[in-house]
N, C-alpha and C positions, 0 to 999 in steps of 0.2 A: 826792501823788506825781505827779510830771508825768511825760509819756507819753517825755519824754528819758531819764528816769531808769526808767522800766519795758521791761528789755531782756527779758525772758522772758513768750512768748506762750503759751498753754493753749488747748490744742484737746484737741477729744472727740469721741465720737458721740452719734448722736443715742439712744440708750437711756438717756441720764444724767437723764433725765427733770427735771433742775431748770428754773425756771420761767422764760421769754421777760426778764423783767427784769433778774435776776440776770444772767442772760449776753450782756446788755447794758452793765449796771453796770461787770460785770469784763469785757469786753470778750473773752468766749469764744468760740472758734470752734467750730461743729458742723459735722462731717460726718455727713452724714444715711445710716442700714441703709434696704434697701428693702424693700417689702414686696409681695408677690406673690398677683394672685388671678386664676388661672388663666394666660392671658394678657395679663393686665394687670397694671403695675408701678407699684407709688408709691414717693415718696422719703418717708419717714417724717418724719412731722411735717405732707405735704402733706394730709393728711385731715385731718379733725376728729374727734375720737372718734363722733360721731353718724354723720357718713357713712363712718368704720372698718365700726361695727355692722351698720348699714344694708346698705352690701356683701356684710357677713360675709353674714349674712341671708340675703341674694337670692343668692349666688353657694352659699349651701348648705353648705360644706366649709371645712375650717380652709385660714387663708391660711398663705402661705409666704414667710419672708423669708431673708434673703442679704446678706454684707457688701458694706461700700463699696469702690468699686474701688481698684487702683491708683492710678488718675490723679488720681480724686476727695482724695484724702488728700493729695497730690503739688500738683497745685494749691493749695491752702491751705496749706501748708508752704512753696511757693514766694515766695510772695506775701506770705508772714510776714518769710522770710527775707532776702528780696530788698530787704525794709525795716529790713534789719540786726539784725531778733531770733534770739533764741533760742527754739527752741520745746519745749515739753512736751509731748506727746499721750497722754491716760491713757485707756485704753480698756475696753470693756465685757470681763467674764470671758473671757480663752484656755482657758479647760478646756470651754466649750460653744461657741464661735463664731469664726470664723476671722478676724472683723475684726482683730485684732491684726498677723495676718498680713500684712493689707493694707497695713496703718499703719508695719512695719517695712521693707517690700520700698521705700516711697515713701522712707521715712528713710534707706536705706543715700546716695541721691544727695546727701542733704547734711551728709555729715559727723557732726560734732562739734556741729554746728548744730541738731540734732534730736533729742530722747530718746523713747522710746516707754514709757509705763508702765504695768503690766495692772494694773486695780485689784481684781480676783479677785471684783468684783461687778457687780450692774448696780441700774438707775434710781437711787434717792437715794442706794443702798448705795454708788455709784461717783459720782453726783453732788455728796454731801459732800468726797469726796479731791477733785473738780474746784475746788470752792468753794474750798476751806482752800488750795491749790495757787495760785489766781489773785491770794486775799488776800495771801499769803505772797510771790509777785512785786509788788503792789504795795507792801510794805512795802520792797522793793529786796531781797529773800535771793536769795543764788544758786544754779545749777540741783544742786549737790550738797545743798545746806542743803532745799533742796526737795524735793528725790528721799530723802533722809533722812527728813525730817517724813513722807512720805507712808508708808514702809514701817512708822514704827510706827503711823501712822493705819490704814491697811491691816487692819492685824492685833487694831485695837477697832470695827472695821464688824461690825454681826450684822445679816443680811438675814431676815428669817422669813415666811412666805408662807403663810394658809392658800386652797385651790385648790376653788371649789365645784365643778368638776368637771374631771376626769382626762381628756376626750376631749384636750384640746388638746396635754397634753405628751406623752401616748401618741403622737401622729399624729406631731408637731412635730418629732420626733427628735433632739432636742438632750439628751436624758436617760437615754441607754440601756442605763444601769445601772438605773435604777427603770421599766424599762418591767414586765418580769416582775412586780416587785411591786404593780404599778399595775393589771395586767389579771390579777392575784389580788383586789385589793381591788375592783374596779369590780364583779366578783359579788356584793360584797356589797351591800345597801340602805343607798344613803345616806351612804355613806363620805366623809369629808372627809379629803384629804391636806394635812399640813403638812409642809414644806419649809422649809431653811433651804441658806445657801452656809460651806461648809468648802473654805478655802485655796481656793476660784474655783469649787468644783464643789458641784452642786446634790445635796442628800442628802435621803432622807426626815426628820422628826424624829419622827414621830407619824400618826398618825389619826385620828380621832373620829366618832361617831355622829351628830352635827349640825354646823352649822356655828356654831352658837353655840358650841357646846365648844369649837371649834378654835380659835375667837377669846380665848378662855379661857385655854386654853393656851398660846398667844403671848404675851398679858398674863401672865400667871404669868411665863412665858420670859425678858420684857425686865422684869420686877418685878427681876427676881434681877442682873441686870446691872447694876444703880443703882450707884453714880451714872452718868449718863449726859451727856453733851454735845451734843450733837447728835439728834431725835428726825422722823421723816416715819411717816407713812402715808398709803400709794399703795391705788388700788383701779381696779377693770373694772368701770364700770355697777354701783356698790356705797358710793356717796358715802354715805347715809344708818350704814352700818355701819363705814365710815371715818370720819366724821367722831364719830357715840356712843364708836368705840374711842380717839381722839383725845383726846376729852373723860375718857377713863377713865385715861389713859395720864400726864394732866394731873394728875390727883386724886392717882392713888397715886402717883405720883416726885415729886410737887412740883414739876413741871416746869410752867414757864409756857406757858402756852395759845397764845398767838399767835406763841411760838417752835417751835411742831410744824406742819411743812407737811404741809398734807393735798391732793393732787390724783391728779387721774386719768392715769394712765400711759399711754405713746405707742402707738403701733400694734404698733412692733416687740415688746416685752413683753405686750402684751395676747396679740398671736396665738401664745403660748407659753402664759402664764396660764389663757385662755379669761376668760367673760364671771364677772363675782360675786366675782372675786380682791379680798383683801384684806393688804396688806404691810405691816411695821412694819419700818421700816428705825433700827437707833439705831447711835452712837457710844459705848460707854464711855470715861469717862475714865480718863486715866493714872493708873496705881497710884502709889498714895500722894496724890493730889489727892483733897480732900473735896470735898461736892457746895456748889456758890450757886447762887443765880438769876439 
């Protein structure tokens, strides 16, 4: 597909957590959340996860992040457009983060030129609709056939998350319907919270006594979703347990090994998550499709 015939541009933020070549390949644009610790601001993505930690660390206290501005979304939209595309911007969950906000206030100045679309997830759960979306422009569909495909992509994303510890989304405030339940369970020893996202909003699913149960649990969870299309696990300084549940995730769906991305998640979801997080991000397929390789 030549770049004449590729009129529609995809842009995201940076919590889509797919990986530097990919969104190169499709030629995606990030606007980058930022992330805050104390008086100091990064633009997410500008750390490494070592020096995220590191920080985290020495400055003692959960960091703080904050969406991208006006301008920032406005500029890349400009610049898209201004080069006669179309744009897409699919954005991280509107039911915990105002980024979206930002993304539509930049969009009203151009029109018909710009779509916003919340993909009621975040890291890979909202990095797959970015993928299938850029693919889907290179094969030439238009922005209605696209905004179609994603609403029932949308509704086969299941995000599931087990949380080796509670301090982070307690502080974070982006959850505060499960704060109460959260500072009930942290009395207890050892508690591990699972979470999953229903229609953009983060819900309990569960708990468990270790965190190997809880990993347990999620495999059970995304056993039951088979067949699937699409499969990630993300993790916080917990590669060694992302990558065993990767390999297990392999076994029981039949799912090919080197089609499951496994990497480490950006700043902005870490400092929500906290450190030891472990995610299984799948795609079910469409009903009535049986499962291949």
């Amino acid at each position: 597909m030549t770049e004449l015939k590729r009129q529609i541009s995809v842009v995201t933020d940076s919590s889509c957590d797919l990986p530097p070549q990919l969104l190169t390949r499709f030629k995606i644009a990030v606007v980058p959340l930022l992330v805050h610790f104390g008086h100091e601001s990064y633009l997410d993505g500008e750390l490494s996860a070592e020096a995220f930690w590191s920080k985290t660390a020495a400055v003692g206290s959960v960091p703080q992040t904050s969406r991208p501005s006006v301008q920032a979304f406005d500029e890349v939209f400009e610049g898209l457009v201004t080069r006669g595309k179309q744009v897409l911007c699919i954005t991280l969950t509107g039911k915990h983060t105002s980024t979206i906000e930002s993304a539509y206030l930049a969009a009203q100045r151009f029109g018909e030129a710009v779509q916003v679309f919340d993909s009621q997830s975040l890291s890979l759960g909202m990095g797959f609709q970015v993928l299938e979306a850029a693919q889907a422009s290179e094969r030439g569909r238009s922005m209605d056939e696209i905004v179609a495909m994603l609403e029932g992509l949308r509704s086969r994303v299941h995000a599931l998350v087990v949380l080796d510890t509670l301090e982070y989304v307690r502080r974070g405030g982006r959850a505060q319907a499960l704060v109460g339940v959260i500072n009930r369970m942290s009395r207890l020893l050892n508690v591990k919270a699972i979470v999953n996202f229903v229609e953009g909003r983060v819900q309990l699913l569960g708990v468990a006594r270790s965190f190997r149960r809880g990993v347990e649990r999620v495999l059970d969870t995304v056993e039951s979703l088979a067949p699937v299309e699409h499969l990630a696990v993300m993790h916080t300084q917990n590669v060694e347990a992302a990558e065993g549940l990767a390999d297990r995730l392999a076994e029981s769906l039949d799912f090919p090994r080197d089609r499951i991305l496994v990497g480490e998640t950006g700043s902005v979801v870490a400092s929500h998550a906290g450190a030891g997080a472990v995610g299984v991000f799948a795609v079910s397929r469409r009903p009535g499709e049986g499962h291949s390789r």
